[in-house]
N, C-alpha and C positions, 0 to 999 in steps of 0.2 A: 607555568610558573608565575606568580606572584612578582609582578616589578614596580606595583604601587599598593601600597598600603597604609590604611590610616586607622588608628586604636585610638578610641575617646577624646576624638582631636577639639582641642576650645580654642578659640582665636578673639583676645578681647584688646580694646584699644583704652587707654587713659585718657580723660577726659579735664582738663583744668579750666576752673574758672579763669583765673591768671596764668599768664606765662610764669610770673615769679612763684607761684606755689611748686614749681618741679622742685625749684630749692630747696623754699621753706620746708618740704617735705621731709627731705633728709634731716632736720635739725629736729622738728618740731614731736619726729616719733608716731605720727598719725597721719590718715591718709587725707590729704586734700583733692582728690582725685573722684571723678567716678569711672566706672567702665562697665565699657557699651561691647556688649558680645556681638560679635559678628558669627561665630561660629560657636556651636553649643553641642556637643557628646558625638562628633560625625566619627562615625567608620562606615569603613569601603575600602575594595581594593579591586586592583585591574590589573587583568591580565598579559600577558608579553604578546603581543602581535595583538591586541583588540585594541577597538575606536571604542571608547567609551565618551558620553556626553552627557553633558550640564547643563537641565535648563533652570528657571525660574525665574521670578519678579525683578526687576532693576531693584538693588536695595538688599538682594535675600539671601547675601553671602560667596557668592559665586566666584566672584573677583575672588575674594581670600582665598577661598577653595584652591585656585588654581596657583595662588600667591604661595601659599604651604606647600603643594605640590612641586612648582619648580623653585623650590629653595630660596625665593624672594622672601618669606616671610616664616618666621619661625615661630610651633604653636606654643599658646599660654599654657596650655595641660595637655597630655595625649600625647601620640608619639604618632609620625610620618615618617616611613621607608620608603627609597625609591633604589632599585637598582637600576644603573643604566646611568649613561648621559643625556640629560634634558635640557631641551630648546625650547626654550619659552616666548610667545609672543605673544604681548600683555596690554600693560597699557600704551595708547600711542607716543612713539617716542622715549619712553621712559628710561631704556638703557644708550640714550645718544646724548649726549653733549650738545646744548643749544648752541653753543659759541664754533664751535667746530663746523669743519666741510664734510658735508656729505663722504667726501673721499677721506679724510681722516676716521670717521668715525666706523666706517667698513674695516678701517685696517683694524679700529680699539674693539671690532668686533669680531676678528680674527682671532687675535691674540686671544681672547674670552673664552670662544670655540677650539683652542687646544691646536687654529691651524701652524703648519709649520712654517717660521718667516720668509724661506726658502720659497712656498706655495700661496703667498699673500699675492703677488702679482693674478696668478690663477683662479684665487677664490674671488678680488676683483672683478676682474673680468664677467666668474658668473652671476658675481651678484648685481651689475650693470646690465649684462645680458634678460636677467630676469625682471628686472626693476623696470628696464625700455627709460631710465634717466640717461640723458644727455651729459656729454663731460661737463660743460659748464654749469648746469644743474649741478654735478658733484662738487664742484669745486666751490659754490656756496655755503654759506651758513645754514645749516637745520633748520635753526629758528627763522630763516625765511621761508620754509617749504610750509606745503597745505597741507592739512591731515591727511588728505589720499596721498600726495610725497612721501610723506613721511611712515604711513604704510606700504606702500609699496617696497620701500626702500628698507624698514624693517623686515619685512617676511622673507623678502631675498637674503635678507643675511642670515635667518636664522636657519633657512630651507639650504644655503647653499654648500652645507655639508651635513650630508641625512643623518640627522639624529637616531639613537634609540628610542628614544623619548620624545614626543613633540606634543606640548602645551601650548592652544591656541586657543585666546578670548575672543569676543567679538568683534576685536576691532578690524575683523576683515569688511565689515558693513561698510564700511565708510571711503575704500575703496570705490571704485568706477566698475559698473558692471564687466566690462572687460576683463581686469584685473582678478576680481571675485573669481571667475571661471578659471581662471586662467592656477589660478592658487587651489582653488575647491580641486583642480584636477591634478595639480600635483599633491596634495594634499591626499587624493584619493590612490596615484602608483603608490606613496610612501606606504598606505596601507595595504595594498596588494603585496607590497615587498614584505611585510610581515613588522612594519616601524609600529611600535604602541602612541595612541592618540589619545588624548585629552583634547576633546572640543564641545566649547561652551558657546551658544547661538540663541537668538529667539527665532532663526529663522529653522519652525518646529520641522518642516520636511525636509530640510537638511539634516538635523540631526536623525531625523526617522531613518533616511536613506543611507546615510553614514556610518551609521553605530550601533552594534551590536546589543549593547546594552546602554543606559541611562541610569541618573539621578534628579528627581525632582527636589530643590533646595528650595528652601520654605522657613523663611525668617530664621536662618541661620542654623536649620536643621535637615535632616534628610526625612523627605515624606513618604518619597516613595520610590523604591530601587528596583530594577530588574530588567527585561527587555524591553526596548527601546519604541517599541511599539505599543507594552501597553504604559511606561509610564505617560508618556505623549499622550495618551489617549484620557490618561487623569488629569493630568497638568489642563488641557483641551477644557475638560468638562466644567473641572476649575474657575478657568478662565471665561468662562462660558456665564457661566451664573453667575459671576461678579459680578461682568457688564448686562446681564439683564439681555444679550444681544439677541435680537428676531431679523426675519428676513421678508422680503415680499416676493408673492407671486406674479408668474408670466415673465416678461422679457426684461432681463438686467444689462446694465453696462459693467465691464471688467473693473475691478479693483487693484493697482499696482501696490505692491508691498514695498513696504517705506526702501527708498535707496538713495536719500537725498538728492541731489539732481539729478541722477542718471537717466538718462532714458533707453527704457527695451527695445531692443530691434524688432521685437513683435511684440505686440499688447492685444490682449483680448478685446473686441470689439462688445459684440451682444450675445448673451448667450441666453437659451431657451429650447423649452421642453415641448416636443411634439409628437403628435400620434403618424403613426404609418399615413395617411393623409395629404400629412405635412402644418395640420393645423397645427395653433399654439393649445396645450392643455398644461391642465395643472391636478386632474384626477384621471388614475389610469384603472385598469382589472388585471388582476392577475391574468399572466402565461398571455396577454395580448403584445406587440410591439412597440416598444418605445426608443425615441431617438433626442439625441442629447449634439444640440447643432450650436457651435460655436464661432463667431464672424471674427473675423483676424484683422490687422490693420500692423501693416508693416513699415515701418521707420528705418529701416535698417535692408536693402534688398539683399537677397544672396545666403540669408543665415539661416544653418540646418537648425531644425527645432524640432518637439516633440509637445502633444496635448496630451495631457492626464486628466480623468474622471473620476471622482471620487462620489458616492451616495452614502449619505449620512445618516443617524435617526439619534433618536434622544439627544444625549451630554456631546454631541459629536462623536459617536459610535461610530465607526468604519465599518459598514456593512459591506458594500463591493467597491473595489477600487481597480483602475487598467489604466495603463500609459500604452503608447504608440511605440515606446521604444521595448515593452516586455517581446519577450518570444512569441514571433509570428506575427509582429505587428508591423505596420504598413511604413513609418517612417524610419529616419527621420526626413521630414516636410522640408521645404523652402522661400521662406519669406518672399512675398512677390510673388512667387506662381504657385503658394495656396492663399484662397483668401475666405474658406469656410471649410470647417473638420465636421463632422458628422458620425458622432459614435452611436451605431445602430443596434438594438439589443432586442432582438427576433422574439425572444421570451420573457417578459419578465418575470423573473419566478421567486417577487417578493411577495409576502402575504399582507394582508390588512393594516393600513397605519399610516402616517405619517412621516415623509423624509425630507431630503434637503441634497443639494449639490455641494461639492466643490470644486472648480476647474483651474489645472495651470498650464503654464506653458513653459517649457522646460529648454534648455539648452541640449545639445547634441550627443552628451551621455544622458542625461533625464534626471540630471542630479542639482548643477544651477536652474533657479527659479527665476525666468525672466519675467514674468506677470501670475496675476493670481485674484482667482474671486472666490471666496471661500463662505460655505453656509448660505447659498442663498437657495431661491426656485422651489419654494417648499412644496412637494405633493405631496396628493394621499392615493393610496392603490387601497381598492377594494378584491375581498377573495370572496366569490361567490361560494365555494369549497366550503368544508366544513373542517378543514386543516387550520392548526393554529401554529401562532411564532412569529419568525422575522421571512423567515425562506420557505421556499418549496423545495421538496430532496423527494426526486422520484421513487418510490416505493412497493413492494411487494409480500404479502402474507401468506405462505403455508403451514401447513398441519400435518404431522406426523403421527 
């Protein structure tokens, strides 16, 4: 069943030279106005119990998308349905009262959520519980908390009675990696419980891993819709040739994914490509061994993790990809007592060309991204064979 849908939705905003033109408008019988489309002919619809996901460019309409969706914004043309109750977590702060206390403003988000006043002491409690804010923290003004306060303190309340519907922007980013986890994992029982999701990220192997299907928005339009995999894989390619971006051979240092201050309790140290030897290479042969050895560098001791491997080719193609944490894999690991992963691949059984790495290191479901070095280590494999393509697929010919 259909619990979100959108038919030739436009979302456009007035634009005034002057403040005084909204007036003179009404009098004068002509527009003094422009307007700037945020959203241009979008339909889409999502299903009851699916994670659906938003990505694109800061600027490309995404915010609105979700604005329309949970009833914050109403569109200029087109029609949005939603069945269900929808929890929206949007911009930061944007439903709290600057002037208010943390604790008033839980209770004005109660009443909101339909809880019974009866159950406001209750729904307190959980959403303190899940916040980790201190009474006296509550008992402050909003307008003195940090933007991770002030998310924390939002997702709790909107999490703290499970919606139908749960609409989530990115303002989980801004968060403390702690808290990231700690949301991304409730975020993910809601969806095992069968909860419908909207979630909008630039952090792509979240959405990959999340979401059944995708939209890529694209100056206010949709570019490209459907599983979550391959539109990631456009958006990727996209992004790719914008930035012109290349990579160098031999041994790299890890790249951490923007998280503002936070620091990972594991960060990739060096990582690099070797032959059964153990030397450093960067051209291999088909169906010989190759090993993909990554140095670790723990900040944090004690904390279960997982290393994922990804090999690349062309627009960021996803030719093979494995975590530690799939079926029959060795972790998850322990910060402190591993300090090098070493994913061993007895065969390669890529054929002739050009590829590329990606390595992360992942949290204790394999779903938060604690570090990340993506696109780098570029090699070439040669196929002595006279097979052509990306792979080898063992094969056989008879005749009848």
């Amino acid at each position: 069943m259909r619990v979100i849908e959108l038919n030739g939705v436009w979302k456009g905003y007035r634009l005034y030279r002057r403040p005084a033109d909204r007036l003179r408008e009404l009098f004068v019988r002509r527009p003094l106005h422009e307007t700037v489309w945020a959203l241009t002919d979008v339909s889409m619809a999502v299903e009851e119990g699916e994670t659906f996901g938003i990505v694109g460019e800061n600027g490309a309409g995404k915010s609105t998308l979700l604005k329309v969706i949970a009833g914050t914004a109403n569109p200029s043309r087109g029609e949005c349905r939603v069945q269900g109750r929808a929890s929206a977590l949007l911009e930061l702060g944007g439903a709290f009262h600057p002037e208010l206390s943390g604790r008033e403003n839980v209770v004005m988000m109660a009443a909101v959520h339909g809880v019974p006043r009866e159950d406001y002491g209750a729904y307190l409690r959980a959403v303190q519980a899940f916040s980790e804010l201190d009474d006296a923290t509550l008992d402050r003004p909003v307008k003195t908390y940090s933007s991770g306060m002030g998310v924390r303190l939002a997702y709790s309340c909107v999490t703290a009675v499970e919606p139908q519907i749960l609409v989530v922007d990115e303002a989980l980013s801004v968060g403390d990696l702690h808290f990231q986890k700690k949301s991304l994992d409730r975020m993910r029982q809601f969806a095992e419980r069968g909860v419908t999701i909207v979630f909008c990220s630039h952090n792509l192997y979240q959405v990959k891993s999340l979401c059944q299907r995708a939209a890529w928005i694209h100056q206010g339009r949709i570019r490209v819709m459907g599983p979550a995999e391959t539109v990631i894989t456009h958006y990727e390619a996209y992004q790719l040739e914008r930035s012109g971006a290349g990579a160098e051979g031999g041994v790299v240092r890890g790249r951490r994914p923007r998280q503002g201050d936070a620091v990972p309790p594991v960060r990739i140290g060096e990582v690099s490509l070797r032959g059964p030897d153990g030397a450093v290479r960067e051209e291999f042969h088909s169906f010989e061994p190759l090993h993909v050895q990554v140095e670790l560098e723990a900040l944090q001791p004690g904390v279960p993790f997982h290393v994922g491997v990804a090999i690349l080719r062309g627009a960021r193609e996803n030719v093979f990809g494995t975590s530690s944490h799939f079926e029959g894999g060795p972790g998850p690991f322990r910060s402190g007592d591993c300090r090098r992963v070493t994913l061993r691949i007895p065969e390669l059984h890529l054929l002739s060309g050009k590829y590329r790495l990606s390595v992360y290191v992942l949290d204790d479901t394999g779903l938060h991204v604690y570090d990340l070095a993506e696109d780098i280590l570029p090699f070439t494999v040669y196929n002595r064979r006279q097979e052509f393509g990306i792979a080898y697929m063992p094969y056989a010919w008879s005749v009848e």
